[in-house]
C-alpha positions, 0 to 999 in steps of 0.5 A: 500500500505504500507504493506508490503513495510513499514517493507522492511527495516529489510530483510537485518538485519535478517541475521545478528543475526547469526554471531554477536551471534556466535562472542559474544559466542565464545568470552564468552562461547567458549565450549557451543558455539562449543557443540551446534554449529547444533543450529546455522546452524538451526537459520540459515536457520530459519532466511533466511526462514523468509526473503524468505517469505517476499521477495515471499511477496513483488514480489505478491505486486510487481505483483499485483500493480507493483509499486516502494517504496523508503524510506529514512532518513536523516543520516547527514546534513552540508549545502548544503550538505544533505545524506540520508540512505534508501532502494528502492524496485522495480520489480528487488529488489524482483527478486533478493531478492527471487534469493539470498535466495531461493538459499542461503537457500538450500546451507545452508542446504547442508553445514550443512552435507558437513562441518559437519567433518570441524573445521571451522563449526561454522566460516564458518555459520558467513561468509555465515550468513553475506554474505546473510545480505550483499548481501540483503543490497546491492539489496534493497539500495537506493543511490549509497553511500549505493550500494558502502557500501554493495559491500565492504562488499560482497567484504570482506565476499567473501576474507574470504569464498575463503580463509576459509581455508587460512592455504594452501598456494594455498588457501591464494594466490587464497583469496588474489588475488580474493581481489585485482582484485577486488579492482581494479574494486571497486576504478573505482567505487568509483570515477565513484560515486565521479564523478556523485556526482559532476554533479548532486549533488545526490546519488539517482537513481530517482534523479540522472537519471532525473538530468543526463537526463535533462542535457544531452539534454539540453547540460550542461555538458561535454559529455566526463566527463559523459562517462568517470564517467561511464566507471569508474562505470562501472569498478566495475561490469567488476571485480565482474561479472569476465568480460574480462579482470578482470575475472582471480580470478574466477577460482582460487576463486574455491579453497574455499569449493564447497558450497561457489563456489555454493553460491558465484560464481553461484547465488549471488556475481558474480551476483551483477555486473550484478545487478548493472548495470541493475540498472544503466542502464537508466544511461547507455542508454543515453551514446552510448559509454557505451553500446557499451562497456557493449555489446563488453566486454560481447560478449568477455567474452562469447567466452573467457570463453567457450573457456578456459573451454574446455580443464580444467581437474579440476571439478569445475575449468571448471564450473566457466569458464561456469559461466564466459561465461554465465555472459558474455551472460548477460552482453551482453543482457544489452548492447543490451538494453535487459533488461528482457532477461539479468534478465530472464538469471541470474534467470535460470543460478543461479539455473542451476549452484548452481546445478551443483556446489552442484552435483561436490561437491557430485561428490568430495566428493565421490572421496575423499573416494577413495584417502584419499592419494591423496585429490589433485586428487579429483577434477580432472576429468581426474581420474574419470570416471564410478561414474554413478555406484556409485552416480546415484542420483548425476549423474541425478541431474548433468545431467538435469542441464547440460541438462539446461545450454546447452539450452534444451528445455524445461528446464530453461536456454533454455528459457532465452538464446534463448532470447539473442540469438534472439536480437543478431541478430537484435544487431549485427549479427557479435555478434549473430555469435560469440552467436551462436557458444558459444551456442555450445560450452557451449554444447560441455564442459558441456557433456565433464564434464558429460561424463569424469566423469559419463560415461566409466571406472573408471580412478583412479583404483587400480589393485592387483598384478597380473594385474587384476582391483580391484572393491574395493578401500582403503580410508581413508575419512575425511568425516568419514561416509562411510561404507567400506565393509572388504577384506582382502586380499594380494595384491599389491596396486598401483594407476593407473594413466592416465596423461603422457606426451601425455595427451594433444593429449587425448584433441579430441582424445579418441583414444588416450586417451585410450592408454594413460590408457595402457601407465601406470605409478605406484605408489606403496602404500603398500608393498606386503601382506599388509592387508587393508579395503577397500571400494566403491565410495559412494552416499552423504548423505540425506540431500545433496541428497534433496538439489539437489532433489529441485534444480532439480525443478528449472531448470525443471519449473522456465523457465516456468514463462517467457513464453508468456501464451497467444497470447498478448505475451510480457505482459503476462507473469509473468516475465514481469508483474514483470519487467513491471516498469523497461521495461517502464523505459528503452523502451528496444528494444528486441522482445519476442515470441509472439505465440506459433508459433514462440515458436516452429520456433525462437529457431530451429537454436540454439537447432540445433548447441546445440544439435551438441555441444552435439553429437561433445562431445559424439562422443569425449568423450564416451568410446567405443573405440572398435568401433572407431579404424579408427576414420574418421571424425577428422582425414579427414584432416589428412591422412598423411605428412604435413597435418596431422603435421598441424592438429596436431598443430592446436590442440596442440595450442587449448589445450595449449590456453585453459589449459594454460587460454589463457595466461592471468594470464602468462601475467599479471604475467609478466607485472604487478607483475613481473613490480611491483617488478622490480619498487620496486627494482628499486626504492629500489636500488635509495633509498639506493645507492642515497638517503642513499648516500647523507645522508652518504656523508654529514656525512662523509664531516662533519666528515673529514672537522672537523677533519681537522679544529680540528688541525688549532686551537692550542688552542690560542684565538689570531688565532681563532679571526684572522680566524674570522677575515678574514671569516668577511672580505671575506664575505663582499668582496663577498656580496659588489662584487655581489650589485656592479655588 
């Protein structure tokens, strides 16, 4: 039984060789260090493989005996008090050890090629190298003191990969924001820790949930103070895992390269919260009050980040807002008590959007071989359009993990989703209405990004002189890869570009949308009868394109472990057989299919409104403009006069609320920054016209009083002992006045 737990210890210091080497190298021999820097992305990648090997270990450990291994070793003793450092694995700690690797490992893979042109190549492996340490110490500790450690240090690996490339300012305010949100959610828990340490008198998490329990119902302690330990606790997931109202560094955090979004955003730093309080969670269920508030907050974020994803015109902008909401989904679950529906959803949902995340990084790439000028419109999905053509293996890849998300059977997250949805029901029904609709509207923003960007013409086109459409494009690359095929050519390039004022009407109209491409505005590049190179959007390269290629498997077969094999349902699956001592722990109240009968009946409602989110998106956003000219089903309540007024700002405001992030950061720009330093001022203004004019004013009385006593004197002894004379005598009038009375 000790094998393989005994050597558990090492998974997080494998990692850590990578960025300590590239530190000390660089530091001693700079030039070797940089000429051999593939070595370093190879050790990478070789060092992970070794961790992902003993993580599959565990879990068949895990499996077979379905155990928990804690070990721990005194690292300070002073009286009474006594702090051990240890690891605990348990059926979560494997899940999400193999999570974090079998993902990291193929990032690592594709950032070889996609930050191959960077300068900060060899910077970028320490910080993911150091991440992946971080984050495995995080999911094997063993006391909160440990949990409280690591989560800094995810914290911090994550300022520096958001602002990798800090020199943009855009970047450097997106880094330091993702900083201090987060710094407010880490100081709720560290006094969450503090507190639960005053009332238990422990850090570990079997002894901290059977003191709590026994206090609890024995009523030794305060029933406040334990609910409010645990809001604080609870604070830190709510800033990690982007809940509402902590979630606005998301989207900003986008500006970091696309394999960071895919790692960081998708499969591992945002799936801490979730991490933790699934660990916390036999703490959680014996306070009402907290699980009332996990589950509300998750159902708000489920629909605030469906919402805002729906009108977002940047790539990966709107993927993170997915993200959001499906997290949401899974704080939801673990409010619910549904513990292996919220952990089955976090599997599916990484490998789904660290797919995606990598195709959008193909998808940009390719565009950035068309606007080498303009690299801020490479994201943008309004000036994209008809890559199908162009990035076919991307376009499939994007598709079936857009298929998953949405909940398609029978690919992954159509598993796990359909899981929370069904406790919903037995929850809330308030809650599995609000569940239900963002089901379709995840479907609905998803194909929106395919479509906008796969599907029609290409937006962002250049045209010759004469008005025709060229099917070339001049780039200048930074990927530097690509093989342009020469024209030359007189011409005059301009860009045709698709957003103008009626842009926001384009939100469910593509009727409009079509005449916003005639409503052109140009820009000239180059002066008639110049000669250039021109060149296609192009397909990534090999080792992108097989990173993809693996995580297409994922979604395709990983919801399979999740699903009942025969008719004694719960138990036998291989998921539950892995969460089997955290099931009998928590006495969840979720159900599960049972046969397949009900596999068939259970997800009929939510396939249905999916697959209208779906056909709503198609029918919107698919290009054929030509047979849509009377445009019937949006305009049914808009023929004409103040009904077709109100139809219009009914949109106008769904556009503006989603585009604009529902005001939220407008919000906290007023009220806490903008407050902030209104206090500074203020308090700026009281320091120098109070505080510095109390100073200055006894300096200046000092100043006058003496130059006036300087000219009572005229230098004879006599007059000063007569002075000192009668200051003695007034003195001792006042003092025999003040004891006579």
């Amino acid at each position: 039984m000790e094998h393989p737990y005994q050597y558990s210890w090492i998974i997080p210091l494998v990692p850590l060789p990578v960025p300590m080497l590239i530190g000390v190298g660089l530091l001693l021999f700079p030039t070797a260090t940089k000429n051999l820097r593939r070595m370093w992305a190879f050790l990478s990648i070789l060092l992970l493989s070794i961790v992902i090997i003993f993580s599959i270990d565990l879990s068949i450990e895990q499996i077979d005996r379905t155990s928990i291994y804690q070990s721990l070793r005194s690292w300070t003793i002073n009286n009474d008090f006594s702090f051990e450092f240890g690891y605990f694995i348990d059926p979560l700690t494997s899940i999400m050890s193999i999570l974090i690797t079998t993902v990291g490992i193929q990032v690592l893979i594709y950032s070889d090629n996609y930050m191959s042109h960077d300068q900060g190549y060899l910077r970028f492996f320490a910080y993911m190298s150091f991440f992946n340490a971080s984050m495995l110490g995080l999911v094997t500790s063993s006391n909160l003191i440990q949990i409280y450690i690591f989560w800094e240090l995810i914290g911090m690996c994550s300022y520096l990969l958001i602002g990798f490339w800090f020199t943009r300012p855009i970047v450097a305010g997106a880094c330091q924001k993702a900083f201090v949100t987060n710094r407010v959610g880490d100081f709720g828990l560290l006094l969450g820790i503090l507190g639960l340490y005053w009332i238990t008198g422990s850090f570990e998490f079997l002894d901290l949930f059977e003191i709590l329990n026994n206090l609890i119902s024995n009523n030794e302690v305060n029933l406040l103070f334990i609910t409010l330990c645990a809001f604080l606790l609870f604070a830190g997931p709510v800033a990690k895992s982007a809940q509402f109202p902590l979630h606005v560094w998301l989207p900003d955090a986008m500006e970091g390269p696309t394999p960071i979004s895919a790692l960081i955003h998708a499969a591992t730093m945002v799936a801490a919260g979730i991490f933790l309080v699934a660990r916390l969670l036999p703490l959680f269920l014996v306070i009402p009050y907290i699980m009332n508030l996990i589950s509300l907050i998750g159902i708000i974020t489920v629909f605030l980040g469906a919402t805002l994803a729906l009108a977002q015109q940047d790539i990966k902008r709107g993927l993170a807002y997915s993200t959001m909401s499906q997290l949401g989904y899974m704080m939801l679950a673990l409010g619910m008590g549904s513990y292996r529906a919220a952990l089955f959803h976090l599997i599916t949902h990484a490998y789904s959007k660290a797919l995606l995340f990598l195709g959008s990084g193909s998808i940009i790439h390719s565009m950035e071989a068309i606007v080498g000028y303009f690299p801020d419109k490479s994201q943008n999905m309004v000036l994209m359009g008809g890559l199908r053509k162009y990035v076919p293996i991307t376009k499939t890849a994007f598709l079936l993990g857009t298929f998953s998300l949405c909940g398609i059977p029978p690919l992954a997250c159509f598993w796990s989703k359909d899981e929370i949805l069904n406790d919903s029901w037995l929850y809330s029904p308030i809650f599995a209405i609000i569940a239900f609709f963002t089901a379709g509207l995840t479907a609905f923003y998803m194909f929106r990004i395919y479509l906008l960007t796969f599907e029609g013409p290409f937006n962002f086109c250049f045209q010759n002189y004469s008005g025709k459409k060229s099917n070339s494009f001049y780039s200048i690359s930074l990927w530097g890869k690509e093989e342009p095929k020469p024209i030359k050519k007189n011409f005059h390039l301009v860009a045709l570009l698709t957003m103008n004022n009626n842009e926001r009407a384009s939100f469910f109209s593509p009727k409009t949308h079509r005449l916003n491409v005639t409503n052109t505005s140009f820009i000239t590049i180059f002066p008639f009868g110049a000669t250039k190179t021109f060149c296609y959007p192009h397909e990534s390269d090999n080792t992108m394109l097989f990173v993809m290629f693996v995580l297409v498997l994922f979604p395709l077969f990983v919801g399979a472990i999740g699903i009942p094999l025969t008719q004694e349902g719960i138990d036998s699956d291989i998921l539950s057989k892995l969460l089997t001592p955290s099931i009998n722990l928590l006495h969840q109240n979720s159900t599960h299919f049972v046969d397949w009968y009900e596999v068939l009946k259970n997800p009929t409602l939510s396939v249905s409104i999916t697959s209208l989110g779906i056909l709503l998106a198609y029918f919107l956003y698919k290009p054929f403009y030509s047979s849509l000219h009377n445009w019937k089903i949006l305009n049914l309540f808009a023929k004409r006069g103040s009904k077709r007024i109100l139809w219009d700002k009914i949109l106008n405001f769904l556009y503006d609320w989603s585009y604009n992030r529902a005001y939220i950061d407008a919000f906290y720009t007023r009220s806490l920054t903008e407050g902030i330093r209104g206090l500074a001022e203020l308090t700026h203004l009281f320091d120098r016209r109070v505080i510095d004019g109390i100073t200055n004013g006894v300096g200046i009385t000092s100043f006058f009083v003496g130059e006036g006593i300087k000219y009572l004197g005229g230098s004879r002894i006599s007059f000063y002992l007569l002075l000192y004379f009668f200051s003695v005598l007034i003195f001792f009038l006042i003092y025999f006045f003040f004891i006579l009375n």
